[in-house]
C-alpha positions as CSV (number, residue, x, y, z in Angstrom):
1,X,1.7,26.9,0.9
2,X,-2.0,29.0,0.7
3,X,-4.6,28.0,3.1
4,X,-6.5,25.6,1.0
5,X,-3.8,23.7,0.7
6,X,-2.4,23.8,4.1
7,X,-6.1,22.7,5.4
8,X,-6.3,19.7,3.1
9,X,-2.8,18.2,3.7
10,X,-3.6,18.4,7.4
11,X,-7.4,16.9,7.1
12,X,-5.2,14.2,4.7
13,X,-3.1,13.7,8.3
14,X,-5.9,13.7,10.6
15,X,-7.7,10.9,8.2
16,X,-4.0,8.8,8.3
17,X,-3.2,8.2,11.6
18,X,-5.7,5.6,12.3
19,X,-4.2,3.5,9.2
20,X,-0.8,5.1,11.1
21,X,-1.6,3.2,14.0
22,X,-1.8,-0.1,12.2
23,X,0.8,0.0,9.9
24,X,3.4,1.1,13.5
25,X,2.5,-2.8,14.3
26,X,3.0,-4.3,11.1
27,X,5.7,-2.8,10.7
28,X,7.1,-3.9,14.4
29,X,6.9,-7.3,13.6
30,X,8.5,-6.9,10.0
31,X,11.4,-5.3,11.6
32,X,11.3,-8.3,14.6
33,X,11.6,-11.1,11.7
34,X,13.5,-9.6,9.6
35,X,16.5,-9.5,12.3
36,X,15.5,-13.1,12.8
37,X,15.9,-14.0,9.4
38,X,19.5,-12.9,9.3
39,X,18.9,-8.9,8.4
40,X,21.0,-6.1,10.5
41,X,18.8,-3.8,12.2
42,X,20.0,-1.4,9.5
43,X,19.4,-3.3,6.7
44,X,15.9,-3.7,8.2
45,X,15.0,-0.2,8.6
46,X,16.2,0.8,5.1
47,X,14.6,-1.6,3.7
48,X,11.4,0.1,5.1
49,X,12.7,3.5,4.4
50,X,13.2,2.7,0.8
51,X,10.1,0.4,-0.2
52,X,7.4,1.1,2.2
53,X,5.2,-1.5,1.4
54,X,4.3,-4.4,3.9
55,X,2.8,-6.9,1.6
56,X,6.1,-6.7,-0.8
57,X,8.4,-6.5,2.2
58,X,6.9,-9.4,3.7
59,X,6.8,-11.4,0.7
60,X,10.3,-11.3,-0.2
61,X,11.1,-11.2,3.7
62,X,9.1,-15.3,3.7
63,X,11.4,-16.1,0.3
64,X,15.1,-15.2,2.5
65,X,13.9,-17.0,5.2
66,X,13.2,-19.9,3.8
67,X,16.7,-19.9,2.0
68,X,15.8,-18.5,-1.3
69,X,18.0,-15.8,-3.2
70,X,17.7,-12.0,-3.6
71,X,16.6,-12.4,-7.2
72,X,13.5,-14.4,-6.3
73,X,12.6,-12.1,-3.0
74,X,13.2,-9.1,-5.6
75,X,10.4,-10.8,-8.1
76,X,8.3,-11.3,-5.2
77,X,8.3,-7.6,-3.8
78,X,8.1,-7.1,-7.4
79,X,4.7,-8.8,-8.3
80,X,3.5,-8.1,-4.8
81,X,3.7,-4.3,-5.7
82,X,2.0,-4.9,-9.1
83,X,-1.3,-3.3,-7.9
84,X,0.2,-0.2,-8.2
85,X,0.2,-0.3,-11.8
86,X,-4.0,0.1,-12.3
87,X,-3.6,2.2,-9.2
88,X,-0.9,4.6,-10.9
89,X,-3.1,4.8,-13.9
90,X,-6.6,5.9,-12.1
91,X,-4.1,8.7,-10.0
92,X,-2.1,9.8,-12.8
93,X,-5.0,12.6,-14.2
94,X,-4.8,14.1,-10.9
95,X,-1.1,15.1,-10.3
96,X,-0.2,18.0,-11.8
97,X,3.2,19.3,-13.3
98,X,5.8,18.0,-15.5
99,X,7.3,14.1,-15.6
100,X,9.8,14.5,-12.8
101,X,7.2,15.9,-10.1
102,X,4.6,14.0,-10.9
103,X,6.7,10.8,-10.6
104,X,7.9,12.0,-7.0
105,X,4.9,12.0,-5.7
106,X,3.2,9.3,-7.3
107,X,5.8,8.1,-4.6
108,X,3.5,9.0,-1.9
109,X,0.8,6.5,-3.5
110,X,-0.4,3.7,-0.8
111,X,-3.4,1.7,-0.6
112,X,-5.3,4.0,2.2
113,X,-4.1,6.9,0.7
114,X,-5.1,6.0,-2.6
115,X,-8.7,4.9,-1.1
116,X,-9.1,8.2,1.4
117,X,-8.0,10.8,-2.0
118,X,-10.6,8.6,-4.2
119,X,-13.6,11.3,-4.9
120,X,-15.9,8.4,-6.3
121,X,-16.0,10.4,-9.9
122,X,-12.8,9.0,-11.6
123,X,-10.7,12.4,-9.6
124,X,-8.2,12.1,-6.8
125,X,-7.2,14.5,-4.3
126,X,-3.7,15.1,-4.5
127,X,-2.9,16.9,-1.4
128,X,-5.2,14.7,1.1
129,X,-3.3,11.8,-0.8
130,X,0.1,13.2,0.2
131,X,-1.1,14.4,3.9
132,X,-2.5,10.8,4.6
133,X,0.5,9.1,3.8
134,X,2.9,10.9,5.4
135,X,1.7,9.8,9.0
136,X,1.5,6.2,8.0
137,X,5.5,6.6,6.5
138,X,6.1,8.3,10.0
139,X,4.8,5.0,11.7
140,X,5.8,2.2,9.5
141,X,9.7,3.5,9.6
142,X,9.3,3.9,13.7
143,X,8.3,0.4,13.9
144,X,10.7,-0.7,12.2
145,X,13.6,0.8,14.2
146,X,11.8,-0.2,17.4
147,X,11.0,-3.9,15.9
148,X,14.8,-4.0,14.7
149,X,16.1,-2.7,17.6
150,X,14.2,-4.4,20.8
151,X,13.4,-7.4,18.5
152,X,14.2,-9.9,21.6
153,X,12.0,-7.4,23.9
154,X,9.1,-8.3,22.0
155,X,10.0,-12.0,20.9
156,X,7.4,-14.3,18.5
157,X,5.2,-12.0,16.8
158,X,2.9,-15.0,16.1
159,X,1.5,-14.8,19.6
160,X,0.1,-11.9,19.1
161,X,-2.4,-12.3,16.2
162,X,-0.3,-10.1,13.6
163,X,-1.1,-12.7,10.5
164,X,-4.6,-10.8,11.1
165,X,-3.9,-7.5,10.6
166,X,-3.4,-7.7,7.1
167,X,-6.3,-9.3,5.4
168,X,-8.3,-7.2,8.0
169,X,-6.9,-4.4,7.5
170,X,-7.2,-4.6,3.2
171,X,-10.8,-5.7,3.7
172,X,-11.3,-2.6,5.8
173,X,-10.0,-0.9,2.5
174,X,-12.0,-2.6,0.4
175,X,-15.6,-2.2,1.6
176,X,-15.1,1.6,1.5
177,X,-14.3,1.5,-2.1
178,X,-17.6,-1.0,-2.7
179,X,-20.2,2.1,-3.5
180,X,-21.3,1.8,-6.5
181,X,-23.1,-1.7,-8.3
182,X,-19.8,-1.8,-11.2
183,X,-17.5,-1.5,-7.9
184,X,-19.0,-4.6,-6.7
185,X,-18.8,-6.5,-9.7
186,X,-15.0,-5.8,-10.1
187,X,-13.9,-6.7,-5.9
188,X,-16.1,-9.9,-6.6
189,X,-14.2,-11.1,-10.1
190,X,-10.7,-9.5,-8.2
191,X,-11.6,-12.0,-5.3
192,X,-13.1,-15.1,-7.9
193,X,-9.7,-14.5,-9.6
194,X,-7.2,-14.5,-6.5
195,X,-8.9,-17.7,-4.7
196,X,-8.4,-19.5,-7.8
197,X,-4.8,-19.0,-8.2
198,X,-3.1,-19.1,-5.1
199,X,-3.3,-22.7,-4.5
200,X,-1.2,-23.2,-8.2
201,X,0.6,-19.7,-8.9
202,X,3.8,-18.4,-7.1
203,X,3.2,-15.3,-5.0
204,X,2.4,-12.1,-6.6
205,X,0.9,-13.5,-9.6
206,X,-2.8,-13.9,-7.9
207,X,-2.7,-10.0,-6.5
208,X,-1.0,-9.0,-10.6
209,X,-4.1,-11.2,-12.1
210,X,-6.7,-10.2,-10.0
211,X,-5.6,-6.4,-10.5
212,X,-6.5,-6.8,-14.2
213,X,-10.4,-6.5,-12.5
214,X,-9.6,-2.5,-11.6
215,X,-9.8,-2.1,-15.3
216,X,-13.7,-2.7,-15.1
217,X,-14.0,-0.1,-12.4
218,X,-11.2,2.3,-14.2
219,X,-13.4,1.9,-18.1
220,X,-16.7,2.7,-16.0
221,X,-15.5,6.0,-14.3
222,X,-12.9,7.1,-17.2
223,X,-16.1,8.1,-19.5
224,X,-18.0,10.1,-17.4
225,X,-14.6,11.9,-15.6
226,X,-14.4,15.9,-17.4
227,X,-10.8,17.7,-16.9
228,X,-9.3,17.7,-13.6
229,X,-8.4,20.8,-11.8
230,X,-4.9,21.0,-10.9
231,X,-3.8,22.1,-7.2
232,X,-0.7,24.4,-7.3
């Protein structure tokens, strides 16, 4: 690995472990109900390992709770990850290499990551994008294990606020991303969109429907982008 490289992943890990910090506690109290729900701790902890996503673990966590099937929690997650999809497209330019790589480590795509690695001009950078995530994957499979684990150490997660973190914590996200007037206009429509369907639409379809926004912000930046340099 060269220097520049080196000195970008670990800038990527210094700029993650705040969002590390959070998603250790989110991911706690996944791994808390998720036992309670009927999961074994190890079913819990690769279920982390293997998605990494608390809005789509959460969402099909609510579903088995409440009795429902693995087909309908699987549809959930699914719709619940749906964001990724405009997200994938915006990212794609940047990662270099052939199908196989560039697939793996679109892997490494989260929200912060995706947010931090943003250069404002329609460009990611790849390796901060891979250096911020990796603390937050460090955090949300430790909390897991410890969530799983001492579950009955820790008992009702409600108590604590944790409903919070989330909408505070994609808000947070959000207003980072709100530079420029086009920006604006596509969170606000995203937002107009999402209110109105959640009172009638199942979960996942308000986050899939209001995702179609991105496409203003992706069309405004996709003009004036020129070729990306790739990073070795």
């Amino acid at each position: 690995m060269d220097p520049t490289t080196r000195a970008g992943l670990w800038r990527g890990v210094r700029l993650g472990l705040p969002y590390a910090a959070v998603s250790g506690v989110l991911s706690l109290s996944f791994g808390v109900l998720a036992v309670q729900a009927g999961f074994t701790a190890l079913q819990a902890i690769v279920t982390s390992a293997l998605v990494f996503a608390g809005s789509a673990q959460f969402a099909s966590l609510s579903i088995v709770a409440a009795g429902g099937g693995i087909a309908p929690a699987l549809g959930a997650a699914t719709l619940m990850h749906s964001r990724f999809l405009a997200m994938g497209v915006a990212f794609a330019p940047s990662l270099p290499g052939g199908p196989v790589r560039r697939a793996v480590e679109g892997q490494a795509v989260v929200d912060t990551s995706w947010a931090l690695a943003n250069r404002g001009d329609g460009t990611f950078d790849r390796v901060l994008m891979l250096g911020t995530t990796i603390p937050q994957y460090v955090a949300w499979l430790a909390g897991t294990v410890v969530g799983a684990l001492v579950g009955d150490l820790v008992g009702d997660v409600d108590r604590f606020g944790l409903d919070a973190l989330f909408p505070t914590f994609f808000v947070g996200i959000l207003i980072a991303e709100l530079g420029t007037p086009r920006a604006r206009v596509a969170a606000a429509l995203g937002a107009v969109i999402a209110v109105a369907l959640v009172p009638i639409a199942p979960p996942g379809i308000p986050v899939l429907a209001a995702g179609a926004a991105a496409l203003i912000g992706l069309g405004a930046v996709r003009g004036d982008a020129g070729p990306t340099e790739e990073t070795p």
